[in-house]
LOGU-95311 format. One record per atom (N, C-alpha, C, O, CB): residue in three letters; x, y, z. Coordinates in pm, whole numbers, plus 32768, in hexadecimal, padded with zeros to 4 digits. Glycine has a CB too. Example, Ala and Ser with C-alpha at 12.3 -4.5 7.8 and 13.67 -1.06 7.14 Angstrom:
ALA85277DC7830C/ALA84CE7E3E830C/ALA85287EB6830C/ALA85907EB4834E/ALA846B7E418389/SER85057F1F82C4/SER85577F9682CA/SER850A80038313/SER853D80728324/SER85807FC4823C/
END
This chain:
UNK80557F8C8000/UNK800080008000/UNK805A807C8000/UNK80C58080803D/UNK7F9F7FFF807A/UNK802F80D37FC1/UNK807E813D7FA8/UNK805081B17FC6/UNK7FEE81DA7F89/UNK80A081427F38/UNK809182048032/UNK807482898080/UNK807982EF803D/UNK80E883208029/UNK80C382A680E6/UNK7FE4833E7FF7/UNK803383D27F8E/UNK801D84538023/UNK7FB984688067/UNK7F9E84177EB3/UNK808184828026/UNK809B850A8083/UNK80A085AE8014/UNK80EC85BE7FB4/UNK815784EB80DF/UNK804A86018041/UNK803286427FE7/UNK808486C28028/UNK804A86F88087/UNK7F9B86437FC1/UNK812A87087FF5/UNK814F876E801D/UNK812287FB7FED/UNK80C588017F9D/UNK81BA875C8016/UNK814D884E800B/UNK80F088CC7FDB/UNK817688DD7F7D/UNK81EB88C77F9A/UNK80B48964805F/UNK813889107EF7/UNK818989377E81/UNK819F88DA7E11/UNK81F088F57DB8/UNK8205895B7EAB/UNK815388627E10/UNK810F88157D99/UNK80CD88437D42/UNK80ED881E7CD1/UNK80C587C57DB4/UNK8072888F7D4D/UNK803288C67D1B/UNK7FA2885A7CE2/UNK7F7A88467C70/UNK808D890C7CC6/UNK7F86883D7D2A/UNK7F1188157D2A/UNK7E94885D7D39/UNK7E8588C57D79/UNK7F1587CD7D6E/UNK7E2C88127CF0/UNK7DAD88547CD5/UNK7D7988957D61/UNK7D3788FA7D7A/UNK7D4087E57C97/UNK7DAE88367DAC/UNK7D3B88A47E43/UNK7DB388FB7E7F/UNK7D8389357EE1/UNK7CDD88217F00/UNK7E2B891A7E73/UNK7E7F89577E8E/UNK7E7389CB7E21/UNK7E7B8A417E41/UNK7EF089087E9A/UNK7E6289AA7DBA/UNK7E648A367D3E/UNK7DD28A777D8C/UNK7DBF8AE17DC7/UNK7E4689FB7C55/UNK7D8A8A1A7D76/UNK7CEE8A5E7DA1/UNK7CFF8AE07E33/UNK7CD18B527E33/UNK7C7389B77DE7/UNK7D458AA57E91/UNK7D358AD27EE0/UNK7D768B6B7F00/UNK7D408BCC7F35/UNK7D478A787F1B/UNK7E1F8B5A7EBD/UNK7E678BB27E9C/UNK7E1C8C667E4D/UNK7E1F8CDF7E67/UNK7EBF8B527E42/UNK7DE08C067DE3/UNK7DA78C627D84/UNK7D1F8CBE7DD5/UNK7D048D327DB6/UNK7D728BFF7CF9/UNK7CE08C7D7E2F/UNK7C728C8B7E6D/UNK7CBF8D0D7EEE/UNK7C868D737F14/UNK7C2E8BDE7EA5/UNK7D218CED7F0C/UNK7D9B8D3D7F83/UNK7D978DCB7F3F/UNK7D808E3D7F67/UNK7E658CEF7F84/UNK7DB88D917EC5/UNK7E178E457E5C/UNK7D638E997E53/UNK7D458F0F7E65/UNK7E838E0C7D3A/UNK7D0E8E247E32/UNK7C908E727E15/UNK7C688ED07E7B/UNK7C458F427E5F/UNK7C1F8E197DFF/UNK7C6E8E957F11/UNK7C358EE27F57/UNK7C838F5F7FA1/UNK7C5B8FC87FD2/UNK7BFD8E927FA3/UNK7D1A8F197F8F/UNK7D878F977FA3/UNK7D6990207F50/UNK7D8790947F6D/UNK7E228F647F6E/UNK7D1A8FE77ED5/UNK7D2E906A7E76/UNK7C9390C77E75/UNK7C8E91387E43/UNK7D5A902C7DC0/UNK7C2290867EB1/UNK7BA790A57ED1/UNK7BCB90F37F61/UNK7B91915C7F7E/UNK7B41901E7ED4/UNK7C3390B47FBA/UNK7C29910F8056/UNK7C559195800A/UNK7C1391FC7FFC/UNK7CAD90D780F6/UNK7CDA91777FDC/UNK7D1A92127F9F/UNK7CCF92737F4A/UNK7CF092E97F54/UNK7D9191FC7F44/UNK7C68924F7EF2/UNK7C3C92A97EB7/UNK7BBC92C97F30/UNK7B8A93397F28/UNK7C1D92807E19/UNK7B84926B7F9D/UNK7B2792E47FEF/UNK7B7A93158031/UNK7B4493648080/UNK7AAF92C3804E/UNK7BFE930F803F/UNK7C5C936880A1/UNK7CAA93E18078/UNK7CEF942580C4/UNK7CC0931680D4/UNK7C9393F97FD9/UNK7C8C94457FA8/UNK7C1194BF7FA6/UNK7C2495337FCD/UNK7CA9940B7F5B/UNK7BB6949A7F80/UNK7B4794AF7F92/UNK7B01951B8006/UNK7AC795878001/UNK7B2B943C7F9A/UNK7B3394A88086/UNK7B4A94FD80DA/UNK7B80954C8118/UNK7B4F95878178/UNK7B4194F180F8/UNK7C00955E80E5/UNK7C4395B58109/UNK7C12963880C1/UNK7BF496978109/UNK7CC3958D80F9/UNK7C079649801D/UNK7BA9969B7FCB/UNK7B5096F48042/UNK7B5197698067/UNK7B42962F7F62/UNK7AFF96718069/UNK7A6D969F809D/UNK7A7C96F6811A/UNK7A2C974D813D/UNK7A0A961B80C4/UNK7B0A96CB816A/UNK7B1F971681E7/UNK7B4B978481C5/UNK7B1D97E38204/UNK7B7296E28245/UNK7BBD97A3814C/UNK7BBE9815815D/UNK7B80987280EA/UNK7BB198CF80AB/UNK7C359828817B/UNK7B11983D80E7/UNK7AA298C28090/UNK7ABD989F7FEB/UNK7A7C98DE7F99/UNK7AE6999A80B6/UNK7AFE985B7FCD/UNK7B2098557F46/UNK7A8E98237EE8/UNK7A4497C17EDA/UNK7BA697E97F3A/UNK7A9F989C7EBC/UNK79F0984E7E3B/UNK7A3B97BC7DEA/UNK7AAF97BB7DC0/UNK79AD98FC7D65/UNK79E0974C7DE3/UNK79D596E97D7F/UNK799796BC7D3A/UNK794F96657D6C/UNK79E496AA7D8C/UNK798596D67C93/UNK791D96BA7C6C/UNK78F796047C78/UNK794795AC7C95/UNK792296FD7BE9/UNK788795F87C5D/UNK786E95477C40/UNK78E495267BD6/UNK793494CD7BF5/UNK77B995197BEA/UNK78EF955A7B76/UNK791C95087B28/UNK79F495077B55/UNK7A4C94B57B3B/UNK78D795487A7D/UNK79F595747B8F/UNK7A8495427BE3/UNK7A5094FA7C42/UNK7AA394A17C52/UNK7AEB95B57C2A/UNK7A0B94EC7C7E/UNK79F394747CFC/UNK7A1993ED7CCB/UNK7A5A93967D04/UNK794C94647D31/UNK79BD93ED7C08/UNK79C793757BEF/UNK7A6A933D7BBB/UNK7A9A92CC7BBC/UNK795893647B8F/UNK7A9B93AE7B95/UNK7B18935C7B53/UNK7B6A93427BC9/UNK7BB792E37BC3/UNK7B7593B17ADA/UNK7B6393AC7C65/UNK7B9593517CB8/UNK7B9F92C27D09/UNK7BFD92777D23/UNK7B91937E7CE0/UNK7B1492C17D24/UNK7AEF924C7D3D/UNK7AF891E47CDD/UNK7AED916D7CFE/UNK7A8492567D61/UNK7B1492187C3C/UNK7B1B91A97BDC/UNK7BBA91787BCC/UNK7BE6911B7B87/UNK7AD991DD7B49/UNK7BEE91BC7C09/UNK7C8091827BD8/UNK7CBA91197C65/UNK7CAA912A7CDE/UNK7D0292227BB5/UNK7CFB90B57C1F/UNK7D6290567C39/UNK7DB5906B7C33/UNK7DE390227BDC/UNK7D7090057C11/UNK7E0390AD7C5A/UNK7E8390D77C3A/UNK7EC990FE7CA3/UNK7EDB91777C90/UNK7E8491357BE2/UNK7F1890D07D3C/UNK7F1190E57DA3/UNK7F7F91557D9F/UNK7F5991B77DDF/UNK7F1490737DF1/UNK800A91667D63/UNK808191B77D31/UNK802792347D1E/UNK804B92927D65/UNK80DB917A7C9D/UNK7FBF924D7CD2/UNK7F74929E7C92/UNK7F4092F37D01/UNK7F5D93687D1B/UNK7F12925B7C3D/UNK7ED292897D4F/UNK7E8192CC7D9F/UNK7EDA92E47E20/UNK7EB793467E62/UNK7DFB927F7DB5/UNK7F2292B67E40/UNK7FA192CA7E78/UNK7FC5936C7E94/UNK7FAC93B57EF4/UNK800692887E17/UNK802493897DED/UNK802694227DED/UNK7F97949E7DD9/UNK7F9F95197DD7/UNK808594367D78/UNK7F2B94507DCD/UNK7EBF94987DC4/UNK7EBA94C27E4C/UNK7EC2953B7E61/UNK7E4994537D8F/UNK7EB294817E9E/UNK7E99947E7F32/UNK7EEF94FC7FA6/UNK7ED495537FF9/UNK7ECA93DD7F58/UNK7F7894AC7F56/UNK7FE595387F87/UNK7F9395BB7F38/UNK7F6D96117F87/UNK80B495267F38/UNK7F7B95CE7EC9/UNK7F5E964A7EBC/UNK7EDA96A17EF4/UNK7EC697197F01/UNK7F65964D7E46/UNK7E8F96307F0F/UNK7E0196597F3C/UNK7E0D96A27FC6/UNK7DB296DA8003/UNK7D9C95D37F4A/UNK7EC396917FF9/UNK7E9196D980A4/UNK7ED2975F8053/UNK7F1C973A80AF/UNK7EF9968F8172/UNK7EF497AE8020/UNK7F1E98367FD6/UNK7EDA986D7F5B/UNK7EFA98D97F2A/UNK7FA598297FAB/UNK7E61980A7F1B/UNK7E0C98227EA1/UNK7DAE98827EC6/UNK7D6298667F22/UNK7DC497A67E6B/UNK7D9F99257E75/UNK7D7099877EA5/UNK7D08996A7E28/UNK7CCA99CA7DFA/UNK7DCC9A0E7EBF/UNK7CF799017DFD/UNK7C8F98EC7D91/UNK7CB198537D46/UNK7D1F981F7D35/UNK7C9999767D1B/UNK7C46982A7D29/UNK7C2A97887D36/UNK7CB397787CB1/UNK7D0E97287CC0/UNK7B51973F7D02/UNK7CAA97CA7C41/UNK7D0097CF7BDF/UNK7D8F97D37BD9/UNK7DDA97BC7B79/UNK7CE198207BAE/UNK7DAF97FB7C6E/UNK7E4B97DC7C7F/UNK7E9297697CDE/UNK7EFA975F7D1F/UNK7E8398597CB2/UNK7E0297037CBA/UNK7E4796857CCD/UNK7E6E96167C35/UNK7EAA95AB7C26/UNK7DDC96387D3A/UNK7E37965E7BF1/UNK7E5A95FF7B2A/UNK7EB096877AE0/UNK7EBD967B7A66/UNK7D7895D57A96/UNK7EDB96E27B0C/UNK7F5B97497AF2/UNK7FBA96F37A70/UNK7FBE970379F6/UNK7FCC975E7BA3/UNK7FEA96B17AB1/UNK805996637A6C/UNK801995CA7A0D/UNK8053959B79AB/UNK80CD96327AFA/UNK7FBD95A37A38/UNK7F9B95247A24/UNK7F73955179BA/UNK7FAF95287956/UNK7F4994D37A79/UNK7EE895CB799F/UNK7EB195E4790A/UNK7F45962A7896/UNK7F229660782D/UNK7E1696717921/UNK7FB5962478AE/UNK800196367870/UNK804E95DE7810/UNK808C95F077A7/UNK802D966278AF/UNK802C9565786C/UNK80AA95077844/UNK803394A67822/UNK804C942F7814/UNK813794D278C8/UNK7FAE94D77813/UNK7F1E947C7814/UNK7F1893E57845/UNK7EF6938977FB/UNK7EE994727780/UNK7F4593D478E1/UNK7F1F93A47911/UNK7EC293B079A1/UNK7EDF941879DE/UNK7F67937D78FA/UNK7E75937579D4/UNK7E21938E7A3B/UNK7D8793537A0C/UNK7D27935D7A59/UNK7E2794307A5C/
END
């Protein structure tokens, strides 16, 4: 009889699943933590920036979004650089 021991970094189906499910919700906290930071300090947001925040996966991304949101004197100088290089 033969013992299978399952280490982390196989990459197996319930290990990918779970991983991927980790980054998802890492990147859903950050964009309401964005969000709220916006919201605390008075910053207008329209819906449709709400949506591309909350729509992105991109944790690097929402990352520097986040840093900028505590000094953003307007929702627009958090994609400054990103609508340049057209990413975001």
């Amino acid at each position: 009889m033969s013992v299978g021991t399952y280490f982390p970094g196989r990459g197996t189906y319930r290990e990918t699943a779970y991983l991927e499910g980790q980054a998802d919700g890492q990147a859903k906290e950050r964009g309401q933590l964005i969000l709220r930071v916006l919201d605390q300090r008075l910053v207008p947001v329209p819906a449709e920036t709400r949506d591309r925040i909350t729509a992105c996966t991109d944790l690097d991304t929402l990352g520097l979004w986040l840093d900028r949101a505590f000094s953003a004197k307007a929702v627009e100088d958090l994609f400054v650089e990103d609508d340049e290089r057209g990413q975001g």
